[in-house]
N, C-alpha and C positions, 0 to 999 in steps of 0.2 A: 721918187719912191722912197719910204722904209728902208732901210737899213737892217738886215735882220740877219742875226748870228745865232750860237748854239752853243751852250761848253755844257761841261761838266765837272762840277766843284768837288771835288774829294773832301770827304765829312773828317776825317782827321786834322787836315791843314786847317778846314774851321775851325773843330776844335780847337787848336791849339790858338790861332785869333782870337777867341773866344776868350781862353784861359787870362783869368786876372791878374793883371801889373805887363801882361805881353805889349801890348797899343805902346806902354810907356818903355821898353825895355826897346821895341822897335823903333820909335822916332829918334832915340839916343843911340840905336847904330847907326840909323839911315844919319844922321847928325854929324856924329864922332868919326866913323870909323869909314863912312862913304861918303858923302858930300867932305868929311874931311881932308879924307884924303885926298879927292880929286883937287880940290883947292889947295894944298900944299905942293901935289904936281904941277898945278896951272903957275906957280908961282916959283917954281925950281928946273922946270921944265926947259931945253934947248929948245930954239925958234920951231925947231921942224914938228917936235912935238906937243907944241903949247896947244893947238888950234885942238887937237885929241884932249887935254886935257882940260880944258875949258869944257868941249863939249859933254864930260865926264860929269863936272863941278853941274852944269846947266840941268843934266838930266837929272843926279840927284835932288838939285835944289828944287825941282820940278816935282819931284815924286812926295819933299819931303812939305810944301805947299800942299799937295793934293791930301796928303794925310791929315795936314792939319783943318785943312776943310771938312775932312769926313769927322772930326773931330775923333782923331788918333781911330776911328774904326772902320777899318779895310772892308767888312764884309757888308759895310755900308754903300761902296760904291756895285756891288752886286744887287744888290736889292732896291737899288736906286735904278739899273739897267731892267731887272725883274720888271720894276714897275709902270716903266715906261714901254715895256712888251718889247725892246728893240733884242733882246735877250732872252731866249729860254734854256731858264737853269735846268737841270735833272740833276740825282745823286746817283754815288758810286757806291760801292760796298763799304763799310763803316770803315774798313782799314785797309781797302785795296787787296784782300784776299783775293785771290784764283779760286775761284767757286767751283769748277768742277774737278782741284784737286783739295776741297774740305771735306772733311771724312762721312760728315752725315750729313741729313737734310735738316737736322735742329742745328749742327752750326751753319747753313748757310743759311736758312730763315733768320737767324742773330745778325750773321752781316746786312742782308736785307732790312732785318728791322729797324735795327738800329740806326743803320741810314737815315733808312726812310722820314722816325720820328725826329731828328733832328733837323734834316734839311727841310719840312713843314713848319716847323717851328720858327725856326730863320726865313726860308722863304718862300713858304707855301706849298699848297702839294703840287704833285708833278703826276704826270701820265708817263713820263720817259723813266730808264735806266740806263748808266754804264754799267755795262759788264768791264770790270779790271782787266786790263790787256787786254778788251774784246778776247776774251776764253769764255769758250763758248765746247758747249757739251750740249746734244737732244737730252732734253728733261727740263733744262732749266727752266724751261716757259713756264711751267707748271707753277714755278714757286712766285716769277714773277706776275703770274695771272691770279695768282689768289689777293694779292696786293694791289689788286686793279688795274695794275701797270698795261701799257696799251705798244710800248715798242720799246725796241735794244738797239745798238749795233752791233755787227760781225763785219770780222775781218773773213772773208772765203775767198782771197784772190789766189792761194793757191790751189784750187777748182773749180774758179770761172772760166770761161770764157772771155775774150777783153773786152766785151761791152755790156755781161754780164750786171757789174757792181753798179750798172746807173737805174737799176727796178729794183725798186724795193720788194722784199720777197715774204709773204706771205705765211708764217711759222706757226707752229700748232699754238691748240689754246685760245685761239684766234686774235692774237699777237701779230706784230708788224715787223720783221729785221732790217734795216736799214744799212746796208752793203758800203762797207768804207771803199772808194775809189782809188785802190794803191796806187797807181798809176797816174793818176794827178799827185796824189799825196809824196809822189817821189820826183816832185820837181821840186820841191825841197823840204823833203825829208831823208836825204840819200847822199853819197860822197860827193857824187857828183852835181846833187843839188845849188839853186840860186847860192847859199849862204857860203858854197865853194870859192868864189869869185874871189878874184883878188883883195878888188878895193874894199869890202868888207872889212870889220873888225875882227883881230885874232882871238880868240877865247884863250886860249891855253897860256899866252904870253902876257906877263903882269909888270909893272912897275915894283919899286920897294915898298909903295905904297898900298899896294893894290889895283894902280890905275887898269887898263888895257889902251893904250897909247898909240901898238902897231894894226897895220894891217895885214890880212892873209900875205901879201905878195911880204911879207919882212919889210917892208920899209915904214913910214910914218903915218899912220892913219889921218885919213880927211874926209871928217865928217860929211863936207858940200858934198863930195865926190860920190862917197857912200850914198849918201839920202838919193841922186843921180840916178846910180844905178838898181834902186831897190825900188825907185819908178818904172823903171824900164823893163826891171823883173817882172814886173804886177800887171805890165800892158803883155809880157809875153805871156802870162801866167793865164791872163784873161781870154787873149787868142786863143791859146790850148785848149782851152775848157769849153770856148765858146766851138770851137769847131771839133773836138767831142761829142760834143751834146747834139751836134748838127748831123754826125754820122748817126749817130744814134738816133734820132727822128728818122732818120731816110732811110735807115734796116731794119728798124722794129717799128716806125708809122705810129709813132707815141712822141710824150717827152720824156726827157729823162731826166735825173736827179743824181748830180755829182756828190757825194757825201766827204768832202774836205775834211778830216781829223788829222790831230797834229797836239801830242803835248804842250800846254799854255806855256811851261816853260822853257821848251822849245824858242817862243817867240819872244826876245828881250833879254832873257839869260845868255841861252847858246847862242843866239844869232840875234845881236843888240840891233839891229837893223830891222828886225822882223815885226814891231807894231807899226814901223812907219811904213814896210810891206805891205801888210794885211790893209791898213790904212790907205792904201793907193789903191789895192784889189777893189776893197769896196765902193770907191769915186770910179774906177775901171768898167765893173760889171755892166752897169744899164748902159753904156754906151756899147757894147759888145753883146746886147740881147741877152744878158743873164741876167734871172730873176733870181733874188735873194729871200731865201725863206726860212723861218724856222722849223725843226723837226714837228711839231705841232701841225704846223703850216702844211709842210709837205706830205702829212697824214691823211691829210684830209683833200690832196690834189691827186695824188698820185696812186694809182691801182698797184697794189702788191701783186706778184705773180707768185704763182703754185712751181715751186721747187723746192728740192730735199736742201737743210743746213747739214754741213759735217763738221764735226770736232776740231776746234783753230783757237788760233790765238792772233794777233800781232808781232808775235814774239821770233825767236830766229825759228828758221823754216818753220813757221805757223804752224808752230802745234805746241806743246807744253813743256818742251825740254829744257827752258831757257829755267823752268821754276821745279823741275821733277824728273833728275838725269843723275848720275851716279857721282857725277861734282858736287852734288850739294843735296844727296840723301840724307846727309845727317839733321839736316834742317825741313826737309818733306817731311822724313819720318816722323821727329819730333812734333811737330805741330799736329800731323792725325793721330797719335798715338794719346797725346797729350788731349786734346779733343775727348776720344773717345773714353779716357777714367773722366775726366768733368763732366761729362752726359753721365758717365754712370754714375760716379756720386751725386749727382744732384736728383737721377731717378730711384737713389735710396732715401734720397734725404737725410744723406750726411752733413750738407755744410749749414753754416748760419747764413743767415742772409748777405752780410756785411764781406766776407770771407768768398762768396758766391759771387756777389758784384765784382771781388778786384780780381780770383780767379777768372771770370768772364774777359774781364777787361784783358787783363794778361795775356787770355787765347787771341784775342783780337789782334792785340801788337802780335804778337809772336804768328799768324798768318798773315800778316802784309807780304805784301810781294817783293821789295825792294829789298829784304836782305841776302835772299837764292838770287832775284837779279844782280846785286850788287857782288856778293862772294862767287859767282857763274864767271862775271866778266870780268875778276880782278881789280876792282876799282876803286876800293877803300881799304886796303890790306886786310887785314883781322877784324876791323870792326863790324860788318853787318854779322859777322859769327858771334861775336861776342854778344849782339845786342841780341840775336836771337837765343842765345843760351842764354841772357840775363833774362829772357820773359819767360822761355821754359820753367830755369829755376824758381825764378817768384810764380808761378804757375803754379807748380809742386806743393810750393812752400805755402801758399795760399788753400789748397787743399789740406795738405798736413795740417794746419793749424786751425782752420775750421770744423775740421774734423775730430781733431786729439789734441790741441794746442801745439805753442809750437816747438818744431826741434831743437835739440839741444845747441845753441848759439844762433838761432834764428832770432827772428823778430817777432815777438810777443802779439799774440791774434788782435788784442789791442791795438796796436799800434802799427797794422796794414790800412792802410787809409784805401776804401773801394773808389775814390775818385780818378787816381791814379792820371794825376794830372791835366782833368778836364777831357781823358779820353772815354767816348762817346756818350758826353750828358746826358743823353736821356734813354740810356736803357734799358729795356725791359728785359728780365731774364725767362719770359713768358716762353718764348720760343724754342728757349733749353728745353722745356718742363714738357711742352707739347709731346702726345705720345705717336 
């Protein structure tokens, strides 16, 4: 059988693949500073840790082949997966905004659009959407049914039931929700998840180099051993699921449909073990009665049921506080506040056009969600504050100078460039303007 998987490509990180001299700036890290470095470990390295190190130098040299095939372009091996259907892509919101905490419905039709026309453009249209952090508010359907959109996901295991998330559920609009299955998702997405294990690779513990050398247990990483038990993960992973799916026939007299989500960088970042995981799951499944489908796929197998969605996220206790709690109002508030003068200058027709594009753009970075995640959970010191006060600022300063020129020690209206770094190509400020 097909082989059949599902992600969802965040339209910023295209972008920025996208953005010109990137392809060449990345094969010269992957080059320099990671295939480097692991080869100066493999070559300085104590016995116990060469065999880590080696496997370092392998992976790199692996990755930086494979880019050179795609001829230095990454989002070529996506649309390569596209097009062989073994993959269906969907997009996310232009910048990973939390849609139902964007102040009005012109900016969140802007996240949507903007998406939208980009990832058509690259790589076709789509029937699917992520919602960012599966953050999910009653309404949203609305906006993604005018868009033709045909299903989402939602995270609602905190008001399921446990066998709830394997029916897919039926949402106004006459939209499809597709129920993430935390509960599989927390065999290893969780502390105690597979990537806990010993023999595993440590993240946190580096060489001089940059290598990661150890294993969880503090002693020497070994690759064999590793690859071992991340087969052994994927046959217990498959068990689980397969006798899941088996109770769930025998109480509801249907099938059902696990919805496996999991951050991509999750798999090979945090847990360098996790492609050749997913990689055995899938040699795993059809020997364990799992059928492997795409979200497309499972639209068109699977009868939604008639139940109410509630307000959630993925986030901590599934609801919105991880992006809109009193830790990091200054960055909530900012971003709606800031919103709602750019809807209203643009419904006076205060700005020029040029001025209005990198304003847009600005609002865009400045609601991603990773700077309230990032300043919530302490994880980058001062920087995600900073970065969101530096899009506020040039926000501001974008309006000021489209409007009146600019202030006094600013940058002259001239010379804001609305590209603003290949952040989202192709937008229409149509969506603002809408009344």
């Amino acid at each position: 059988m097909a082989i059949r998987r599902g992600g969802a490509l965040l339209p910023a990180a295209a972008d920025q693949l996208e953005a010109p001299g990137v392809s060449e700036r990345m094969e010269e890290f992957l080059r320099r500073f990671r295939l480097g470095a692991a080869e100066r470990d493999a070559g300085a390295a104590p016995d116990d840790l060469r065999p880590a190190a080696d496997a370092e130098a392998e992976r790199y040299g692996r990755s930086l082949r494979r880019l050179s095939e795609l001829g230095g372009e990454a989002l070529e091996a996506f649309r390569a997966a596209a097009r062989e259907r073994n993959v269906a892509l969907i997009p996310t919101a232009a910048s990973h905004a939390v849609l139902p905490l964007v102040a009005t419905t012109a900016g969140r039709r802007l996240q949507i659009d903007a998406a939208l026309r980009s990832h058509e453009r690259r790589f076709g249209p789509s029937e699917g959407f992520w919602l960012p952090e599966c953050a999910y508010r009653p309404g949203i359907e609305r906006l993604l049914a005018e868009r033709n959109l045909r299903y989402f996901c939602v995270d609602q295991s905190r008001y399921e039931e446990p066998l709830d998330a394997l029916a897919p559920v039926r949402a106004p609009d006459d939209l499809v929700a597709f129920t993430i299955d935390w509960e599989t998702v927390e065999l290893v997405w969780s502390d105690r998840g597979y990537p806990a294990h010993d023999a595993y690779g440590e993240f946190h513990r580096l060489s001089m180099e940059g290598s990661r050398l150890w294993a969880v247990s503090g002693g020497a990483y070994e690759p064999d051993a590793a690859l071992e038990r991340a087969s052994r993960d994927a046959e217990d992973f498959a068990d689980r699921v397969a006798a899941r799916l088996g109770r769930f026939r025998s109480e509801r007299a249907r099938p059902g449909l696990v919805i496996f989500a999991v951050d991509t960088e999750f798999l090979g970042h945090w847990w360098s073990e996790g492609p050749a995981w997913l990689a055995a799951v899938l040699r795993e499944a059809p020997a364990h009665g799992i059928r492997l489908v795409t979200l497309p796929e499972a639209l068109e197998r699977h009868e939604p049921q008639a139940r109410p969605l509630r307000e959630s996220s993925w986030g901590e206790e599934k609801d919105l506080r991880t992006w809109d709690s009193p830790g990091v109002v200054d960055i909530a508030w900012a971003a709606r506040r800031l919103e709602l003068r750019l809807v209203g200058a643009l419904a006076a027709g205060e700005l020029r056009d040029d001025a209005a594009e990198r304003a847009a753009r600005e609002l865009l970075a400045l609601q991603a969600s990773d700077w309230a995640f990032l300043d919530r959970r302490e994880r980058a010191g001062e920087y995600p504050f900073q970065r969101a006060t530096g899009h506020a600022h040039a926000l501001l300063e974008a309006i000021h100078s489209g409007a009146h020129g600019p202030a006094s020690g600013a940058a002259r209206a001239d010379d804001i460039d609305p590209r603003m770094r290949n952040l989202a190509p192709d937008l229409s400020l149509a969506p603002l303007l809408e009344p």
